[in-house]
C-alpha positions as CSV (number, residue, x, y, z in Angstrom):
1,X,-9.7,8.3,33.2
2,X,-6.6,6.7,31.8
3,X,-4.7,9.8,31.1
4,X,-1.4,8.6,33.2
5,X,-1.9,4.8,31.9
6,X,0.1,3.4,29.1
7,X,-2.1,1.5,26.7
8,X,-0.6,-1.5,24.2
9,X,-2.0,-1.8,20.5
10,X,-4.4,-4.7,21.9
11,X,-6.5,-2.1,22.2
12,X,-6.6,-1.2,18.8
13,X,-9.7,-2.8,18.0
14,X,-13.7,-2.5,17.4
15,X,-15.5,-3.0,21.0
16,X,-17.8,-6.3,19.3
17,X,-14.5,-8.4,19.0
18,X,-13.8,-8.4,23.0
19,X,-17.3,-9.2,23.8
20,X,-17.4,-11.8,21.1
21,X,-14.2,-13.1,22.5
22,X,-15.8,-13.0,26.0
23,X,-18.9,-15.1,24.7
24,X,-16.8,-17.7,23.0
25,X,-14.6,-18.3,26.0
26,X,-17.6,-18.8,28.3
27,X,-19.4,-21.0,25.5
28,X,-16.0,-22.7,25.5
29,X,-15.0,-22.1,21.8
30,X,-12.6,-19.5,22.1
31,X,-9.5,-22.1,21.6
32,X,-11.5,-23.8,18.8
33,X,-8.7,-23.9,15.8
34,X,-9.9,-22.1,12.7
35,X,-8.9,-20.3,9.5
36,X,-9.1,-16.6,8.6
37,X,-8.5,-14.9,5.1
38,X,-8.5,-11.6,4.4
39,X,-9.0,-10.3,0.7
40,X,-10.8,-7.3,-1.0
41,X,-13.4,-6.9,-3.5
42,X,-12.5,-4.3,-6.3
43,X,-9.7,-3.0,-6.9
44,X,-9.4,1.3,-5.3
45,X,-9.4,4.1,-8.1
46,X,-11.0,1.9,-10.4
47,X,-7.5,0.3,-10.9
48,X,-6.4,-2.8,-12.6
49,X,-4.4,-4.4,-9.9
50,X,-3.9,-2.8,-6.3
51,X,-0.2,-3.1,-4.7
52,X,0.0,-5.3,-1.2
53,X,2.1,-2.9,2.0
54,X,1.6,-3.3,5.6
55,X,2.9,-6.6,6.3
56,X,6.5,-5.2,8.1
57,X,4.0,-2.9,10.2
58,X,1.9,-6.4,10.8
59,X,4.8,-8.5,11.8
60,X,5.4,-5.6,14.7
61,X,1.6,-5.6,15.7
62,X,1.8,-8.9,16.0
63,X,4.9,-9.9,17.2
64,X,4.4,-7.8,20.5
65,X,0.4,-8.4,20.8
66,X,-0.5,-8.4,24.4
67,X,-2.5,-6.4,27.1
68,X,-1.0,-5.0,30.1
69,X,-1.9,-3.8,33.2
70,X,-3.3,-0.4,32.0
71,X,-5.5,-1.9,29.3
72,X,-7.0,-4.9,31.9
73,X,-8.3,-2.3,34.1
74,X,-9.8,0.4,31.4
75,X,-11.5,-3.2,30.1
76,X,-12.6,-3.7,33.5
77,X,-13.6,-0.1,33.8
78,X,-16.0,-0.6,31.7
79,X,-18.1,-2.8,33.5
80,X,-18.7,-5.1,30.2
81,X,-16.2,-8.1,31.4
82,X,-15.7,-10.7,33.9
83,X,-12.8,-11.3,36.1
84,X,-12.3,-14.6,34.6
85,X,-12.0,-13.7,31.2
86,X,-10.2,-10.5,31.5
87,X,-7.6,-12.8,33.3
88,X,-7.9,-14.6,30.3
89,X,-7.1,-11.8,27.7
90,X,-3.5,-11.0,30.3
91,X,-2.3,-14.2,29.2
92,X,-2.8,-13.7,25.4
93,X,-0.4,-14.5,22.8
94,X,-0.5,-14.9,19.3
95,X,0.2,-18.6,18.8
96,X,-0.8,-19.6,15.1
97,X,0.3,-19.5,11.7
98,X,0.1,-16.5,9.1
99,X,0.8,-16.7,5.3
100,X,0.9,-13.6,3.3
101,X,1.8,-12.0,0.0
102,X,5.3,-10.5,0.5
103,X,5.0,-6.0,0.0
104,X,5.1,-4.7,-3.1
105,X,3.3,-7.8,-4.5
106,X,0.7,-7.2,-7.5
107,X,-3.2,-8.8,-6.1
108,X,-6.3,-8.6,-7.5
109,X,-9.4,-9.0,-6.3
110,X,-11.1,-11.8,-4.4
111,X,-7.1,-13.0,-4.2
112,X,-5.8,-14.4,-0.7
113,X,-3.8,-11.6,0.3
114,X,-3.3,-13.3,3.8
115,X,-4.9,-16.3,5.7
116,X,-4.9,-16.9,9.7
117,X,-4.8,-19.8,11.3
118,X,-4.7,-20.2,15.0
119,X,-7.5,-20.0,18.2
120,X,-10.5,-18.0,17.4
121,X,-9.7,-15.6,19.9
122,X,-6.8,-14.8,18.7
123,X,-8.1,-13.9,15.2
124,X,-10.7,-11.8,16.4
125,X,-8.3,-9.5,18.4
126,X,-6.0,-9.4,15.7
127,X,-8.9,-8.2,12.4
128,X,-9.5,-4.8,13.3
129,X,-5.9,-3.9,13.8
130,X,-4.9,-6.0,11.2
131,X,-7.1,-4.8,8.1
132,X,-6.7,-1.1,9.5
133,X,-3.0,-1.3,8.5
134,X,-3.0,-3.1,5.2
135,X,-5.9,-1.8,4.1
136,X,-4.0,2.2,4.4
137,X,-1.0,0.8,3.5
138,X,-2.0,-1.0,0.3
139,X,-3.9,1.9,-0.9
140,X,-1.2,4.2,-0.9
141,X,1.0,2.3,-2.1
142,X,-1.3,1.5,-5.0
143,X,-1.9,5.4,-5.6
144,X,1.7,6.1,-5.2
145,X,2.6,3.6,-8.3
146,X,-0.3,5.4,-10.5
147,X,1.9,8.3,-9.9
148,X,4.7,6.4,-10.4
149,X,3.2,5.7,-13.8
150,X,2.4,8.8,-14.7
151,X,5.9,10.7,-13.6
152,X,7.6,8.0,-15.8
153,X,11.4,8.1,-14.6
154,X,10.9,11.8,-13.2
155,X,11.7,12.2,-8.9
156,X,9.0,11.5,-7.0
157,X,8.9,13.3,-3.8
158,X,6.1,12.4,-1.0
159,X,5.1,15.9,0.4
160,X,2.1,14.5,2.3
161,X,2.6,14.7,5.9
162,X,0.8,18.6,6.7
163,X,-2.5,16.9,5.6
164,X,-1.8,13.4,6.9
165,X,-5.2,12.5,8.7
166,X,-2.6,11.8,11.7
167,X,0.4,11.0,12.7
168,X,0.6,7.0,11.5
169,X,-1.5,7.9,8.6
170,X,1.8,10.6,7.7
171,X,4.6,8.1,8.5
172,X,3.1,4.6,7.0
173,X,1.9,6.6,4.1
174,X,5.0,8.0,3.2
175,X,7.1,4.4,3.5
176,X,4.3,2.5,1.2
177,X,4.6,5.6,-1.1
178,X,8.3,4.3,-1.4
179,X,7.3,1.5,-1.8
180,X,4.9,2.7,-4.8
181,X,7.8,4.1,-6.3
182,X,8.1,7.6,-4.8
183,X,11.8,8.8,-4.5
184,X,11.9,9.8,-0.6
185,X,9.6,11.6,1.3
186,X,9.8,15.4,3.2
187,X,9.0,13.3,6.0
188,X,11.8,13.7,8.5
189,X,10.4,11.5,11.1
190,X,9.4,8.6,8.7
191,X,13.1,9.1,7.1
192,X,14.4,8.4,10.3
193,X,12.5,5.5,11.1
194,X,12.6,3.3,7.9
195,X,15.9,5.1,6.5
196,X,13.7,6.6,3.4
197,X,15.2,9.6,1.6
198,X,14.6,12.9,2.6
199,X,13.7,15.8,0.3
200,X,12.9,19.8,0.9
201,X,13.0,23.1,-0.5
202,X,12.1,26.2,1.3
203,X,9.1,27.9,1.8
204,X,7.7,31.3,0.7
205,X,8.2,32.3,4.4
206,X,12.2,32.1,3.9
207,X,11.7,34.2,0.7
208,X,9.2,36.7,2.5
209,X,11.8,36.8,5.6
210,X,14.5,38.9,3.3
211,X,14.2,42.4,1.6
212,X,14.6,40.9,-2.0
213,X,14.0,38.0,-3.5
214,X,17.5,37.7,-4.9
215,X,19.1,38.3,-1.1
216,X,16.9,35.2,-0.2
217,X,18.3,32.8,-2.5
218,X,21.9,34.5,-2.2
219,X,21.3,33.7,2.1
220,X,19.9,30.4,0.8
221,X,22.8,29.0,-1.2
222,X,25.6,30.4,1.7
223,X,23.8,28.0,3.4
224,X,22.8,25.0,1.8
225,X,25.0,24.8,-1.6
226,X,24.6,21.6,-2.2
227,X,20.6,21.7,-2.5
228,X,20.1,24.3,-4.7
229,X,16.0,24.0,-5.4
230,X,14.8,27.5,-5.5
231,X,11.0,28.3,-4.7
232,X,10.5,30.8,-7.6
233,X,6.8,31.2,-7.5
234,X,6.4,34.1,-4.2
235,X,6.3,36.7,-6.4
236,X,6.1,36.8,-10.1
237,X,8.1,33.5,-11.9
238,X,8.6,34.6,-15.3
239,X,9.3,38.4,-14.4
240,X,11.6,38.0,-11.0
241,X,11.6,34.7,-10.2
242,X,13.4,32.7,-12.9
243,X,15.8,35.7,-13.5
244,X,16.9,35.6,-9.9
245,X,17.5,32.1,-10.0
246,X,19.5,32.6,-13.6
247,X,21.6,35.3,-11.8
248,X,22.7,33.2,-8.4
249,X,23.8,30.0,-10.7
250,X,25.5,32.5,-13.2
251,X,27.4,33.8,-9.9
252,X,27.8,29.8,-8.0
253,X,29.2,28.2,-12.1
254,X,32.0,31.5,-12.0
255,X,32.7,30.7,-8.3
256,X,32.8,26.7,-9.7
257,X,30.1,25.9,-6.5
258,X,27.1,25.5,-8.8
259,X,26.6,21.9,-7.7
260,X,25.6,18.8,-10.0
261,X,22.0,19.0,-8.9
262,X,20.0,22.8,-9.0
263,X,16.8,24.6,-10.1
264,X,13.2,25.6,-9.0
265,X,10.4,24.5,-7.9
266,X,7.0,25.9,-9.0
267,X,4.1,25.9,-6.3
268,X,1.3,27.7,-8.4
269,X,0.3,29.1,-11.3
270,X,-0.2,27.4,-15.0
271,X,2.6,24.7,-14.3
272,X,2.8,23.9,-18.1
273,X,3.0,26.9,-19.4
274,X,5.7,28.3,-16.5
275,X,7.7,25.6,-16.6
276,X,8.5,25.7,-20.5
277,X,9.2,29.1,-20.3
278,X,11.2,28.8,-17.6
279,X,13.2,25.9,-19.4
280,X,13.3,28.5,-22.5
281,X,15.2,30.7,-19.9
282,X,17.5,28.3,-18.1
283,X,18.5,27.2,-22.1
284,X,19.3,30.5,-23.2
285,X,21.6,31.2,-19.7
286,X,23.4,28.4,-20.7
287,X,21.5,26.0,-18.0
288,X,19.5,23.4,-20.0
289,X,20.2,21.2,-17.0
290,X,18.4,23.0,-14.3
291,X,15.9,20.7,-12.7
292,X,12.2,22.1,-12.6
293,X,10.3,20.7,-9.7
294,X,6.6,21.2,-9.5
295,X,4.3,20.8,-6.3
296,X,0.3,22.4,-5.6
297,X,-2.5,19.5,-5.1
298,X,-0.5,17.5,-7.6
299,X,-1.8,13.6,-8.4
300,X,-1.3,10.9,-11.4
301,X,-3.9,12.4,-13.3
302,X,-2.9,16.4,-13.0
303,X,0.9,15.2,-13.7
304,X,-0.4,13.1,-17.1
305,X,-2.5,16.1,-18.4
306,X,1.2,18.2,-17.4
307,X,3.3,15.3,-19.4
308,X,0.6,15.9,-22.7
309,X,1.0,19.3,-22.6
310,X,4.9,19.1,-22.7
311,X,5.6,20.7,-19.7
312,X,9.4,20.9,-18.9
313,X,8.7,19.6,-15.5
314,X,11.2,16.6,-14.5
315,X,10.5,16.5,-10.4
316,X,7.4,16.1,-8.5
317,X,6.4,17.1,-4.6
318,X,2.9,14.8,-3.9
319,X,1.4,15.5,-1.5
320,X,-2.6,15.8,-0.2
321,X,-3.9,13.7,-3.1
322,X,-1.6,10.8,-2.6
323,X,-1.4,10.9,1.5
324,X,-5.4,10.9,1.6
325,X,-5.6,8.9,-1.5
326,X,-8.1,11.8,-2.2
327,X,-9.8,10.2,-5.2
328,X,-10.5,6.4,-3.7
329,X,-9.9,7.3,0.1
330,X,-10.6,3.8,1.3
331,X,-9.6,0.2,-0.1
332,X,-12.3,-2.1,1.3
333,X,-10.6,-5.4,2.5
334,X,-11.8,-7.7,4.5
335,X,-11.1,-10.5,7.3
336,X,-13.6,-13.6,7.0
337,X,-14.0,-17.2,8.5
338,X,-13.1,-19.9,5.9
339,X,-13.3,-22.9,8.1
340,X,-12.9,-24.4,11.5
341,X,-12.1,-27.2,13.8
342,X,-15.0,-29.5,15.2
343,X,-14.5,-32.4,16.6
344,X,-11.4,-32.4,15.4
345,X,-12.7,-32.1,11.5
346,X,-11.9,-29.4,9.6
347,X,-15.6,-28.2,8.6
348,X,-14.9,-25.4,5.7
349,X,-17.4,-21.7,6.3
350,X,-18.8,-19.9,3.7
351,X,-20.4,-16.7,3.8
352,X,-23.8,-16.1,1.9
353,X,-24.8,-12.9,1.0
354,X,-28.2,-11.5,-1.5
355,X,-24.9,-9.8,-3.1
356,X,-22.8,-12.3,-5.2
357,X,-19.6,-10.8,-4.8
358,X,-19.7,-11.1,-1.1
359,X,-19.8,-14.9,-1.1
360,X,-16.8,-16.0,0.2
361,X,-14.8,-18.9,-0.8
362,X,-14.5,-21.6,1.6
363,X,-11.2,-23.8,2.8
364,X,-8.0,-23.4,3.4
365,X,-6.4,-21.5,-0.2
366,X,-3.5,-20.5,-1.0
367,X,-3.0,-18.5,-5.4
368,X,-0.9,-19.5,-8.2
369,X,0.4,-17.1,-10.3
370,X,1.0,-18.2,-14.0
371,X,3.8,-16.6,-16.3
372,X,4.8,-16.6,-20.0
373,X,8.1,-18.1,-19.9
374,X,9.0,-15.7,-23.0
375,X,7.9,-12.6,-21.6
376,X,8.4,-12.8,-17.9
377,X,4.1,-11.3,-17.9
378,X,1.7,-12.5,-15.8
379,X,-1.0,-14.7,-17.5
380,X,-3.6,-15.4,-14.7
381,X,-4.0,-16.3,-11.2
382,X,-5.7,-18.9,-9.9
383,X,-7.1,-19.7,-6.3
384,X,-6.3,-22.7,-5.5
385,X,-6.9,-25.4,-2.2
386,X,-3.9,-25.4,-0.4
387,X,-1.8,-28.0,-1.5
388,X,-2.9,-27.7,-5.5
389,X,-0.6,-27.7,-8.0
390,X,-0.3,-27.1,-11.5
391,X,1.9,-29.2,-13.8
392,X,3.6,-26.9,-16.1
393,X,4.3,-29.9,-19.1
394,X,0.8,-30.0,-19.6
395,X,-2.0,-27.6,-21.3
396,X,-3.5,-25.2,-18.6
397,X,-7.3,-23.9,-19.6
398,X,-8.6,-20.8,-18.4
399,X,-12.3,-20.7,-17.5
400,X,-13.7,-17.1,-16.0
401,X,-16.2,-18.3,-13.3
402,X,-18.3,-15.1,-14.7
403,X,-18.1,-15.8,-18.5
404,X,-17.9,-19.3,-18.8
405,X,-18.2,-19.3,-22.3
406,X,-14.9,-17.2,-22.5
407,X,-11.9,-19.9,-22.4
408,X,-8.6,-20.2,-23.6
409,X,-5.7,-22.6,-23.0
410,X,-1.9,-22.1,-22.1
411,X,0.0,-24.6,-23.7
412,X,2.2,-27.1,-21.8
413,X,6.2,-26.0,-21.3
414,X,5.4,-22.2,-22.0
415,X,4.7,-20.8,-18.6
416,X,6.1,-20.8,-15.2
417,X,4.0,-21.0,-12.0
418,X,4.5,-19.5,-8.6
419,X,2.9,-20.3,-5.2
420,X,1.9,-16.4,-3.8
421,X,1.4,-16.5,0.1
422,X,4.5,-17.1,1.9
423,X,4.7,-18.1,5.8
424,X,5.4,-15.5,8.0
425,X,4.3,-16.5,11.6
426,X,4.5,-20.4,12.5
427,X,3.5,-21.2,15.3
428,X,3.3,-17.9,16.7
429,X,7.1,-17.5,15.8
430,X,8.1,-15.4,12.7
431,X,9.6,-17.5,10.5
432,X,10.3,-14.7,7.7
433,X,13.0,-13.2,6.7
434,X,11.8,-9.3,7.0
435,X,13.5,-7.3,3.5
436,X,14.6,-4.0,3.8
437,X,12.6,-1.3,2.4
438,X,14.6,-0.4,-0.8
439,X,14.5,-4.2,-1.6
440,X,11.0,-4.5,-1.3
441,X,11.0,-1.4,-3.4
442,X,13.1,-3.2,-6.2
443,X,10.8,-6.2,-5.8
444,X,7.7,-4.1,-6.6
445,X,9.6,-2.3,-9.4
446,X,9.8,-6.1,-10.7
447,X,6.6,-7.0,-9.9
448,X,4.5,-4.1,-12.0
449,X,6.7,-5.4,-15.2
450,X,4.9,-8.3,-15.3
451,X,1.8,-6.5,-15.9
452,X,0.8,-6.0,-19.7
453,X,0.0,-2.1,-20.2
454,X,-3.2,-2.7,-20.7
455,X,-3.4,-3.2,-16.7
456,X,-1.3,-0.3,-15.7
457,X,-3.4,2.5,-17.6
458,X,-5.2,5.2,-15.1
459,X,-8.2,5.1,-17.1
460,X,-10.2,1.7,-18.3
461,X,-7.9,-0.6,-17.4
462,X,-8.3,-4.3,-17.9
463,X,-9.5,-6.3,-15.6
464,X,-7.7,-10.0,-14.2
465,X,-9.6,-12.4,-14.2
466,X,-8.9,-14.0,-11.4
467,X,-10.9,-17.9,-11.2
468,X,-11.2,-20.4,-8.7
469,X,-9.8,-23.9,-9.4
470,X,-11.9,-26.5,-10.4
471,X,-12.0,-28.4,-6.8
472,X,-12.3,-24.5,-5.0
473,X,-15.3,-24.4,-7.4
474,X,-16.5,-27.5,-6.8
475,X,-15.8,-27.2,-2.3
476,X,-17.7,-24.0,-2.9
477,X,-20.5,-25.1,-4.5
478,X,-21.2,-28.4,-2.3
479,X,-21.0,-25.5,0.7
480,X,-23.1,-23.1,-0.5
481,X,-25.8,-26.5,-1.4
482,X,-25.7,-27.3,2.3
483,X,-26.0,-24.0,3.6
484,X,-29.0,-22.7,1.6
485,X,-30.2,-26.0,2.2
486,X,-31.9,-24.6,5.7
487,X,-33.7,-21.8,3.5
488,X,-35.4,-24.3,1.0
């Protein structure tokens, strides 16, 4: 059934939240106020730090949250719900607040990347949706900058979308690449939708489709002079290809069309060793400034060993390990209950678990950020209680709830503090002011910077550590007393 219906993004969702939903509203607590936060647990490629993206995607989802006529009757289809409620569910809206870290933001974690608060209801429809896009999202983006940090200024291109694991997985991936620090993307469809740069060669096909190699890039630059990016690998590089290319920008520079940005691009083969000979070739034609692109299952760590073996590669076409974030295919956030309304109290939840990192911290939080006022680096980040606040004329000390024993103190008037979740729904109204996407690209440009090195390395990175303050610590512990109370 359903194949002429039109179905909304409501039903974007894992089947246990609508019964849940249906329970609560017939045991009368689906209205019951309450408080949702959504972190994650370890950082994805054994990172230091994992880039937040999603939240422009988010602000849609939520903004036009609602189920119509064709999703009520699949629901009711199903034989699972009851008149009454699926009434219910045609009236939903989402009516509370949200506070997030803005994209591009540096989180670590057991950080507050986001907190909920509105009816339960509502945040149950909203978790499945909701983690599904900034869980993707933050990954890539978070792959994307380690290949950011590896390509060092070089052009990123994002070259993903033929082994996208769909559609949405293809176009969100290549805008939080951007967002990662890719370039543009080959992407048409996603370049049309968030205005990202486009990018593209040819393929071997157009080489293949003419009798020489040296008619196909002649045909090539009659028709496209101004993106002069040869594919020199369909034959033989060294022995045909290069020396074709050498020949058609010897014939554009006499014409005076050989325009400001040419070269190849290598799709196979030993990319280090063909690209310095190729470079030793361009050189001695007089064309030292011939760009050498490079493509073929290319990631951080393959472009690194590249870079150390001096390759003369300066551009760089990504795609299958960053769209599938091949290496870490999954960053593992999650959505839980921090607290709740009864009896018009405000009761803080916790979450116990045989596993100690899957406690969760209770209350309604919010993180500071600390920064050397010299430097402009991140210090540490505290989770605080909503409403903390740190005075910055006094000593700060720094306790790891892990190593207790490992302290150290920030001294009063030399650092800067910064409250991280922003509002973005109030209300159920969006309240913020949504940045374009080469802004939030600038922003998370600024925001790696104030990382130390020592955080940004692909391999053995350092680790933040992120503590609770002392009254989270202390919320959390009188919790957790009163909940493993009933085990005793």
């Amino acid at each position: 059934m359903g194949g002429d219906r039109v179905y909304t993004n409501a039903l974007l969702t894992d089947l246990y939240q609508l019964t849940m939903i249906q329970g609560l509203y017939y045991e009368g607590k689906h209205e019951q106020r309450c408080i949702f936060d959504r972190y994650y647990r370890n950082n994805p490629f054994n990172g230091g730090y994992t880039i937040v993206a999603g939240l422009d995607h988010l602000i849609d989802y939520v903004g036009n949250l609602h189920f119509n006529d064709g999703d009520i009757d699949y629901l009711r289809s199903t034989g699972m719900f009851r008149p009454e409620f699926l009434a219910y569910l045609r009236t939903l809206r989402f009516t509370g607040d949200i506070y997030a870290m803005p994209e591009g933001t540096i989180a670590f974690p057991q950080e507050v990347l986001l907190r909920v608060e509105t009816k339960k209801a509502e945040a149950l429809v909203l978790e499945t949706c909701m983690s599904m896009i900034m869980n993707h999202e933050s990954l890539i983006a978070t792959k994307a900058r380690r290949v950011r940090t590896a390509a060092g200024d070089d052009t990123l291109m994002e070259f993903g979308l033929r082994r996208a694991q769909g559609k949405s997985a293809g176009v969100y991936g290549a805008r939080a690449a951007v967002i990662g620090g890719f370039n543009g993307t080959s992407n048409v469809y996603a370049g049309a939708r968030f205005g990202l740069p486009v990018f593209g060669t040819m393929a071997h096909s157009w080489i293949m489709s003419f009798p020489t190699e040296l008619e196909a890039f002649r045909a090539y630059c009659r028709q496209y002079d101004d993106n002069l990016i040869l594919l020199a690998d369909t034959y033989n590089t060294l022995k045909q290809g290069v020396p074709d290319a050498i020949t058609v920008f010897k014939e554009l520079k006499a014409a005076r069309r050989l325009p400001p940005h040419y070269g190849i691009r290598l799709d196979s083969g030993d990319l280090a060793y063909l690209s310095k000979e190729a470079h030793k070739m361009f050189t001695a034609a007089g064309f030292d400034d011939a760009i050498i692109a490079a493509s073929n299952d290319l990631d951080e760590n393959l472009i690194s060993g590249l870079k150390l073996q001096g390759s003369a590669i300066n551009s760089w076409g990504v795609g299958t390990h960053l769209i599938t974030s091949k290496d870490s295919p999954s960053l593992g956030g999650v959505f839980k209950l921090v607290g709740q309304y009864e009896g018009g109290e405000f009761v803080p939840k916790i979450k116990l678990s045989d596993n100690a990192e899957k406690i969760s911290n209770p209350g309604r939080k919010n993180v500071l950020r600390l920064y050397d006022k010299t430097t402009g680096k991140m210090k540490a980040d505290i989770i605080v209680l909503e409403g903390e606040t740190i005075d910055t004329t006094e000593a700060f000390h720094l306790v790891a709830d892990d190593m207790p024993w490992r302290y150290r103190s920030v001294q009063g008037g030399t650092y800067d503090v910064r409250t991280m979740l922003e509002p973005i729904f109030k209300e159920g109204r969006l309240v913020y002011e949504r940045p374009g996407l080469q802004e939030i690209r600038t922003y998370a440009e600024k925001e790696i910077g104030t990382l130390w090195p020592e955080y940004t390395r692909l391999i053995n990175p350092e680790q933040m550590r992120v503590q609770r303050s002392a009254k989270l610590s202390e919320l959390r512990e009188k919790v957790l007393r009163k909940e493993s109370a009933n085990f005793l």
